[in-house]
N, C-alpha and C positions, 0 to 999 in steps of 0.2 A: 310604618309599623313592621313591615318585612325585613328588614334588615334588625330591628333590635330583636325578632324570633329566632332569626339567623342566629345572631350573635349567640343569642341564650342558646339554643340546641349545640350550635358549635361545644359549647365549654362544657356544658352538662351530659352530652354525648358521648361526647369524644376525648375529653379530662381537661386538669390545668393547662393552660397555652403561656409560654412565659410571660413574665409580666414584674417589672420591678418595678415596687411602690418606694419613691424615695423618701418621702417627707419622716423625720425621727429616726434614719438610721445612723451609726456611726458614723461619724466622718473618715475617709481614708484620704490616702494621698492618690486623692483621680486624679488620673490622667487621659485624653482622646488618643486613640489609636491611628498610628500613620506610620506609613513606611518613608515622608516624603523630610527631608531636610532642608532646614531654612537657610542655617548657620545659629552659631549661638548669638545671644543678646549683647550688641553692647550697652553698656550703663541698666545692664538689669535691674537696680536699685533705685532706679529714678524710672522703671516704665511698670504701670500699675494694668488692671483691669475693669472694665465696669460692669459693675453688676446687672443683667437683665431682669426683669421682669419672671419670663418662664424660671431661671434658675432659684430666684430670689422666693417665688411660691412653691414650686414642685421639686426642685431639685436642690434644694438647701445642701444636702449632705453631700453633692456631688458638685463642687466648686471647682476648677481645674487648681490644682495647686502647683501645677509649673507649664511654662509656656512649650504649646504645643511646638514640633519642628524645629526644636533647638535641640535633639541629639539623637546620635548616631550611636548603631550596636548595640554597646551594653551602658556607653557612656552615659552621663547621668546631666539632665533635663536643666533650663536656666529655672529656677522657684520665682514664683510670683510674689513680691512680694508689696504688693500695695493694692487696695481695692479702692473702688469710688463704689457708693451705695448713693442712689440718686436720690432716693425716697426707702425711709423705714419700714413703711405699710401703705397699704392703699384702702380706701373705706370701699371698695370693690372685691376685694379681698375679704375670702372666710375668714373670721375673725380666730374660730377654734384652731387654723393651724398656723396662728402668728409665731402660739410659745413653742411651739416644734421646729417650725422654720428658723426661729431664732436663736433656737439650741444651739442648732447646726450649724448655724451661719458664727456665733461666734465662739465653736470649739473651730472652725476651722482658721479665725482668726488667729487665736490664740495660738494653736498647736504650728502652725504655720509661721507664725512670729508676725504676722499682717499688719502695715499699716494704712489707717481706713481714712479715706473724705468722704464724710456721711454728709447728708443733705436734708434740708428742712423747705418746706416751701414759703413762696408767697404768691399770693393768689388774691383773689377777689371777696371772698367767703373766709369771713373771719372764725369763723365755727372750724371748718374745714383747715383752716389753717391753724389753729389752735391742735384740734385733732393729730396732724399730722406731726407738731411741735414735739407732744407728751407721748407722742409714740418712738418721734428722736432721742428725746430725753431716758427714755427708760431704756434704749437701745444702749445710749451712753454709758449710763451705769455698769451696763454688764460689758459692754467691750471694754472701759477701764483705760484712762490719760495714757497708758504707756501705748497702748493701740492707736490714739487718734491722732492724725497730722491734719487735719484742718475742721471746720466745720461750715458749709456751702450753704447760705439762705439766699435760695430764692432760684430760678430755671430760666434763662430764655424771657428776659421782662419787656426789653424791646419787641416782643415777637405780640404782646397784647393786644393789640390793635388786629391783627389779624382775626377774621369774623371765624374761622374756625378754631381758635383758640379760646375765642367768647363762647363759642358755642357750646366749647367741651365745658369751660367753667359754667358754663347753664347761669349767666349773666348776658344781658346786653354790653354787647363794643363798648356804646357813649358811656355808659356806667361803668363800665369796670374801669377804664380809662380816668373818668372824672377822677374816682376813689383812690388808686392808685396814683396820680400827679398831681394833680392839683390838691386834692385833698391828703397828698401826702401817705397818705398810709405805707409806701412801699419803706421809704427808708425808716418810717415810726416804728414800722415792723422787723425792719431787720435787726434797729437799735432794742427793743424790744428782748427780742430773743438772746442778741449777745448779751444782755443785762441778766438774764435770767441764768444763760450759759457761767458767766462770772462767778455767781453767784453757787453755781455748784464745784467750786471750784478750778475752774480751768482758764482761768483768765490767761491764761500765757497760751495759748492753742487759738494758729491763725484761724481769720476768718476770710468770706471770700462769699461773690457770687455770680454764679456762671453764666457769659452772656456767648450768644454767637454771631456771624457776622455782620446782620445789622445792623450792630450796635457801633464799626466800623465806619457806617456809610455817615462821615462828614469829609468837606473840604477846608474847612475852616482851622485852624490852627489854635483860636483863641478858645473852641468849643473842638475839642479833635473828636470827640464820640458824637454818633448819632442824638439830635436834640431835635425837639417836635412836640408840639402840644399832646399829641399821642404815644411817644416814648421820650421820655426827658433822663435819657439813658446819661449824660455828659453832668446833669446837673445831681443824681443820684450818685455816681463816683467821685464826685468832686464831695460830697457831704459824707461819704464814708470812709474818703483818703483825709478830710480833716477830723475825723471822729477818732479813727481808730492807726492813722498815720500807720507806721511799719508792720502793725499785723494784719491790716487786710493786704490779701494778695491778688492778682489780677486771676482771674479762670475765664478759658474760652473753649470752646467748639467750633472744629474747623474739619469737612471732610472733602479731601481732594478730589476723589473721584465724580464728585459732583461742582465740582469751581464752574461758574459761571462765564470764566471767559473762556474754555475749551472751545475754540473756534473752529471754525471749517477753511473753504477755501479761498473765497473773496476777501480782498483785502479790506475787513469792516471793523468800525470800533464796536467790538462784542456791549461795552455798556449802552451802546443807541440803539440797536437794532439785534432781534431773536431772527436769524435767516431760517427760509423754511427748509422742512426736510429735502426735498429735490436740489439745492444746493448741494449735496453731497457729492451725487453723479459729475459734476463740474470737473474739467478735464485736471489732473494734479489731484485728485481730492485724496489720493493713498498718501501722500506724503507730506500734505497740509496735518492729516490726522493724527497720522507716528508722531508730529510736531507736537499737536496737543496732547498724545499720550505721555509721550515724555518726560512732558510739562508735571502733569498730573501723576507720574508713576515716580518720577524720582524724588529724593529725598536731600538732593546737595543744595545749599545756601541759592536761592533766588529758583529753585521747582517751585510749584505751586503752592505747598502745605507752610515751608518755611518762608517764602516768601509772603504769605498771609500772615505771616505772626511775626514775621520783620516789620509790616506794616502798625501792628498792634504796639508792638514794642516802640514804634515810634512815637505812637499816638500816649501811649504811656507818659512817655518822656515828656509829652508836651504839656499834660496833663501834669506831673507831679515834679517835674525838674531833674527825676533820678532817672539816668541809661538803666539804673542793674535793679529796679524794681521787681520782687519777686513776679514771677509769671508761672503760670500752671497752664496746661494744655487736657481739660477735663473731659473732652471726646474727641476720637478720629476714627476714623473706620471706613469700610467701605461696602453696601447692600450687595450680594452676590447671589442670586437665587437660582442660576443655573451656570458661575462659573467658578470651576475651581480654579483655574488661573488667575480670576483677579484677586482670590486671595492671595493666593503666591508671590502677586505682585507685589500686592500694596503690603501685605503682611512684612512678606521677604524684607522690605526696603525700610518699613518701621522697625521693625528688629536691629536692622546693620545702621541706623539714623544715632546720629550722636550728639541730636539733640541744639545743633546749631541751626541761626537761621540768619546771619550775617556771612557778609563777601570779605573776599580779605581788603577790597578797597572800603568798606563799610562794617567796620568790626558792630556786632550790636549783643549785648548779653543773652547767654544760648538760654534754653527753655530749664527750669526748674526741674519737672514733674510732668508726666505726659500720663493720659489712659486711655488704652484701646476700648474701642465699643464695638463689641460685647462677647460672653463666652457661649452664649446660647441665641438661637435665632428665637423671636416674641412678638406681640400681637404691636402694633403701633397704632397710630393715633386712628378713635373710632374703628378700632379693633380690626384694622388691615394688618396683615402677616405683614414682620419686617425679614429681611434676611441678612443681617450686621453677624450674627452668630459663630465660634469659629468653630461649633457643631449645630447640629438640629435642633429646634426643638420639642426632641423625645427625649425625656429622661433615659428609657431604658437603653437609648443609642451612646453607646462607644464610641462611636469613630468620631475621628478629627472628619471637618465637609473636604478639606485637603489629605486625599489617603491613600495616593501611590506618587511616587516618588516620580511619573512621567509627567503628575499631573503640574510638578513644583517647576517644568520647562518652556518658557515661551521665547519667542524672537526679542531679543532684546534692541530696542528701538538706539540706532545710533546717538550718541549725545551731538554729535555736530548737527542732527535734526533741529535743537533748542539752538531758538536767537537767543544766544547769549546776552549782547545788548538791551536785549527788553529787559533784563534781572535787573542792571545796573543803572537804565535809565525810568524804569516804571513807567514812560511813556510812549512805547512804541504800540501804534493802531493793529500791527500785525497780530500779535500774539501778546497780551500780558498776564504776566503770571499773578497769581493773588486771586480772589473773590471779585467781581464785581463790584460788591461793598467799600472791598479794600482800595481798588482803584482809585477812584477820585468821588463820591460819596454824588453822585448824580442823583437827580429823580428819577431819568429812564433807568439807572444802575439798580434803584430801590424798588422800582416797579416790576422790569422785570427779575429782578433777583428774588424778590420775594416766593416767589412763581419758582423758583428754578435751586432756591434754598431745600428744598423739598425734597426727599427723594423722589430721582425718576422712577425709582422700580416700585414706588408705592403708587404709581398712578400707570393706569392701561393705556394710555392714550398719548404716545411721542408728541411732545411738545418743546421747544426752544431746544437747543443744538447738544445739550447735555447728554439725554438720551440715547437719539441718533446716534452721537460718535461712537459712545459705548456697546450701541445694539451692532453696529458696521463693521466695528475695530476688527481689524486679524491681529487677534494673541492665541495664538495656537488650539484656534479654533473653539476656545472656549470661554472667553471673555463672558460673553451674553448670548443669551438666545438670538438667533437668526432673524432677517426682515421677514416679519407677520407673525412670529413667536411671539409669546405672551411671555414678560420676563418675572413677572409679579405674581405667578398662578402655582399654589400650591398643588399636587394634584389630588384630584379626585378622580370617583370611581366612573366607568360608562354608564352605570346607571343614572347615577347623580345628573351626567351631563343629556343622558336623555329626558331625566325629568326638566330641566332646564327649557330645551326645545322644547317640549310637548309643551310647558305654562307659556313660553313665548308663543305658539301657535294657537293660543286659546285665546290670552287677551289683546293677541294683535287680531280683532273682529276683522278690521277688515282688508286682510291680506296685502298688507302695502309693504310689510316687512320691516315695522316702523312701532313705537309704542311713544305715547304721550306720558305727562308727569302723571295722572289719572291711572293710566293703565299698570303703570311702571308701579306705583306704590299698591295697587291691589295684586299685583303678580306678588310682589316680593313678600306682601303678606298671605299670601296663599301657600307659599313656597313654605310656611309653617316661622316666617322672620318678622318681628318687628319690627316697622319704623314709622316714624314720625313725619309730619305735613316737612319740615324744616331742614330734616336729610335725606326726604325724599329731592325738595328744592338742589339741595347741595346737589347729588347726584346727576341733578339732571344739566345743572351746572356745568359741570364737573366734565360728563361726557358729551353734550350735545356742542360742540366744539364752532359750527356755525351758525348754530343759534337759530336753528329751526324747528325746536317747539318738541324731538319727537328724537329719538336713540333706536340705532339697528341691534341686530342680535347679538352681535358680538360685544357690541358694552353691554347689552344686559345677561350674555355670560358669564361677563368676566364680574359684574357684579355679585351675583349669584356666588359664581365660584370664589371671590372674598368672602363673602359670607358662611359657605361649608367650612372654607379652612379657618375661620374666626371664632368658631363654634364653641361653647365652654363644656368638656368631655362632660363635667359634673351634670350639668344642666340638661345636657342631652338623654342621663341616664336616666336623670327624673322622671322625664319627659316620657322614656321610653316605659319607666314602671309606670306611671300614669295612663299609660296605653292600652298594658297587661291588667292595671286595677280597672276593669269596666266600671264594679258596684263601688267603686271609693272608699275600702275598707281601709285601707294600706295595707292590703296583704295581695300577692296573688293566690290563688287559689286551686285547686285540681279543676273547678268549673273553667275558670279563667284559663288557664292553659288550655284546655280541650276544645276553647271555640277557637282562640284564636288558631289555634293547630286545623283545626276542620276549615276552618274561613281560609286559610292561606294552601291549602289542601294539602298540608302535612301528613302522610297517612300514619299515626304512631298509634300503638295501642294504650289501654288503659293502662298497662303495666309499666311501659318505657314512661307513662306522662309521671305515671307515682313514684319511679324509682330517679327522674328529673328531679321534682321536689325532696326527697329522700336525700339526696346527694349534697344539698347546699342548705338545707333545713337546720342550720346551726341550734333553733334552741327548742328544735321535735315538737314543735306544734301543726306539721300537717303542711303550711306554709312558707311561704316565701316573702319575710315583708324587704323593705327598702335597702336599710343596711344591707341585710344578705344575699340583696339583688346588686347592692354598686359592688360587693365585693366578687360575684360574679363575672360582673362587666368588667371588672379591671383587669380578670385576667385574661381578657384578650388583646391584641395587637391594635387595638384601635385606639387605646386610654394606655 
């Protein structure tokens, strides 16, 4: 309650604090602020964006419309000119500012000349995926055939089986699973939709839908995609390359900076064995690591990213008969929450990439169409902060996260560091490039890759060699947060983190410095957070890494602190007027102000409390109700 008084007396005090609300304004030609240069794009025309989440809700009007660090002085910027919209709307989403956001989102289509890969889902919930269709559908209309290059049904289908996927679909695993393969629904549904799609006339507008690398993991030649009673990934591409032959195209997501085989310094097959952190120390381990950076930072035919999609490309061929089967490349990116340098890296090298992923002893058709993820940083799965963004996400923030020009400088890892041979033979134990998935479609590969597909920096807790290398790596000292930094931790205020300690100190009774699932879910709901018997389980999961029943302070900080930075501003506001309304009027009142002023020992007088309400009293009734309380709150620094 002290902090949204704070808040209120700040603005009403002491006047407007800036604050720009984006949703409904003009669209301009934004651009993020940097001093720092990449070089310009090659094949600007074939490298798009995707759309985030934070942008796609609050920041519609403010789309980057040329790629950041492509120019110098007065010269003039490479223009974006392709978008990936993963999803339309979210039924999470305020419904009142879809038609604003959608304004926005396609004047800047239009005025930009944009071409769009809009997406539709599939899912388990037919309701929901109906939903999500008619809200693609009506997107369609107003973006208009000359805007659209493709239409994407369906996300990551192999990834279902995963219980945190089930979970978010708020279905059971075994059911959703059934539904989807056995029962067919996934490709009734795609056929479905293109039918519908046809029918409004766009029948000549590819389709496509987007998988990522474990849909890779086979060894088998006759089935080259993942197949499994749980993802029947190999037999759904085979019924949509004979339905729709030359207009489905292939779509993948692939991010290097997380490749699974980034190894250390034992000579081990990265698909059998996750080496623990203390390997690192291992005598050589500086120049084992450059190796894997390398791997994963450059961009020439057999690094990491194109050799992952050399791999696809093959698997393709094996699958349809055709080398030059279209191919899209619908995410790559790379989570950076406290390094401007690994943007610069990975950025840098997407930029100057031309899009090949063959050797010259092994020509293989370059990639099509590639899109970066993402222009704004946004919440990810069960509402953990991601950081893909190539700004914050504040709308009211300008700046490119890369914004001086020292920050665009790291040691450049020798190329004679990469076994070149492991490109060419895919089989060398030392170091191979590609995914785990890609390698040779193991079980250990599926197991742990599954685990290590993930962002590290969404999880508090180094686990499997990904991580590590990246928390370790010297790039000019700003790669990642240092060992025992938190790489994942939005920040917050010292009070927040006091409040934290003090709830740890309360319901750890009895001072072991230890909290069970029990204690762990009554803290977090005291902390003023929802949650559930089922993510509470998750979490405890999640962090008790030996499996002893009970988490120290520090994962239940860093919980906590997901959860301040996850926080929905709206909801908070409410929250906070519901605070100020004691009597439930929806209004606050001159009463209501004057206790809470006296309870938090505000000393203000009668006059400064009236000439408060006075000040933001938009329609002279005395008070203060909701509306003219969020527009309050928005004008501070916090929203």
């Amino acid at each position: 309650m002290s902090w949204a008084l704070q808040v209120f007396l700040a603005v009403t005090l002491f006047g407007h604090l800036d604050f720009i609300e984006c949703i409904g304004e003009d669209v301009a030609d934004f651009q993020c602020l940097s001093e720092a240069f990449l070089g310009t794009a090659v094949k600007p025309l074939q490298k798009g964006m995707v759309l985030d989440d934070t942008t796609a809700l609050h920041c519609s009007s403010k789309l980057l419309s040329t790629w950041p660090h492509t120019s110098q002085g007065n010269g003039s910027a490479d223009k974006v000119m392709s978008l990936r919209i993963v999803k339309p709307w979210s039924p999470e989403w305020p419904e009142e500012l879809r038609e604003s956001s959608w304004a926005s989102l396609v004047q800047y289509i239009h005025r930009n000349k944009v071409q769009v890969l809009l997406g539709t889902s599939i899912g388990c919930n037919e309701v929901s995926d109906r939903q999500t269709w008619n809200w693609t559908k009506a997107l369609i209309q107003l973006i208009g055939p000359e805007h659209l290059m493709g239409l994407a049904i369906g996300e990551e289908l192999e990834m279902f089986n995963h219980r945190l996927v089930a979970q978010e679909l708020n279905v059971s695993s075994a059911e959703c699973l059934d539904k989807l393969w056995k029962g067919n629904y996934a490709f009734d549904w795609f056929r479905q939709v293109v039918s519908e799609f046809d029918a409004m006339g766009y029948g000549a507008i590819p389709v496509t839908s987007v998988f990522g690398s474990l849909a890779l993991a086979s060894a088998s030649n006759a089935t080259p995609f993942y197949e499994a009673p749980e993802a029947q990934v190999n037999t759904f591409l085979s019924k949509v390359i004979a339905e729709y032959k030359k207009r489905y195209v292939f779509t993948w997501k692939f991010y290097p900076c997380f490749d699974g085989t980034l190894g250390v310094d034992k000579d081990i097959n990265p698909a059998s064995e996750i080496t623990q952190a203390s390997d690192l120390e291992a005598e050589g381990s500086n120049f084992r690591r450059q190796r894997a950076l390398a791997v994963a930072l450059c961009w020439d035919p057999g690094c990491s990213l194109p050799a992952t999609a050399a791999v696809a490309r093959r698997k393709m061929t094996l699958l349809t008969g055709d080398p030059s089967w279209r191919m899209w490349l619908g995410e790559l990116g790379c989570s950076s929450p406290l390094s401007p340098s690994l943007i610069s890296a990975v950025k840098g090298g997407f930029l100057d990439w031309d899009l090949s992923i063959g050797l010259a002893t092994d020509l293989l058709t370059s990639l099509e169409h590639v899109f970066w993820f993402t222009m704004r940083d946004a919440l990810g799965h069960q509402g953990i902060p991601e950081f893909f963004g190539l700004m914050s996400g504040d709308c009211s923030d300008q700046n490119c996260k890369l914004k001086a020009a020292s920050q665009s400088t790291f040691p450049v890892v020798p190329r004679s560091k990469v076994p070149a041979d492991s490109y060419e033979t895919g089989k060398s134990d030392k170091l191979v490039p590609g995914h785990l998935f890609a390698r040779q479609g193991s079980h250990a590969a599926i197991v742990g890759g599954v685990f290590l597909q993930m962002s590290p920096f969404m999880w508090p807790q180094p686990y499997g060699m990904t991580e590590d290398l990246w928390t370790t790596a010297e790039q000019g000292g700003s790669l990642t947060a240092g060992r025992g930094q938190k790489s994942n931790v939005k920040a917050v205020s010292k009070e927040q983190r006091q409040e934290i300690k003090e709830a740890f100190d309360i319901f750890d009774s009895e001072r072991t410095g230890k909290m069970d699932y029990h204690e762990l879910k009554v803290a977090i709901r005291a902390m003023g957070f929802e949650i559930k018997k089922p993510e509470a389980l998750e979490l405890m999961a999640r962090y008790d890494r030996e499996e002893t029943g009970s988490i120290g302070y520090d994962a239940f900080e860093d919980i906590l602190v997901q959860r301040y930075a996850a926080q929905d501003p709206m909801d908070e506001i409410r929250k906070a007027f519901e605070l100020f309304d004691e009597d439930k009027r929806g209004t606050i009142s001159f009463r209501n102000l004057k206790r809470i002023s006296r309870d938090l020992g505000e000393k203000l007088t009668d006059e400064e409390l009236r000439g408060m309400i006075d000040e933001f009293d938009q329609d002279q009734d005395g008070e203060i109700n909701e509306s003219e309380f969020v527009n309050i709150m928005k004008q501070t620094s916090l929203y």
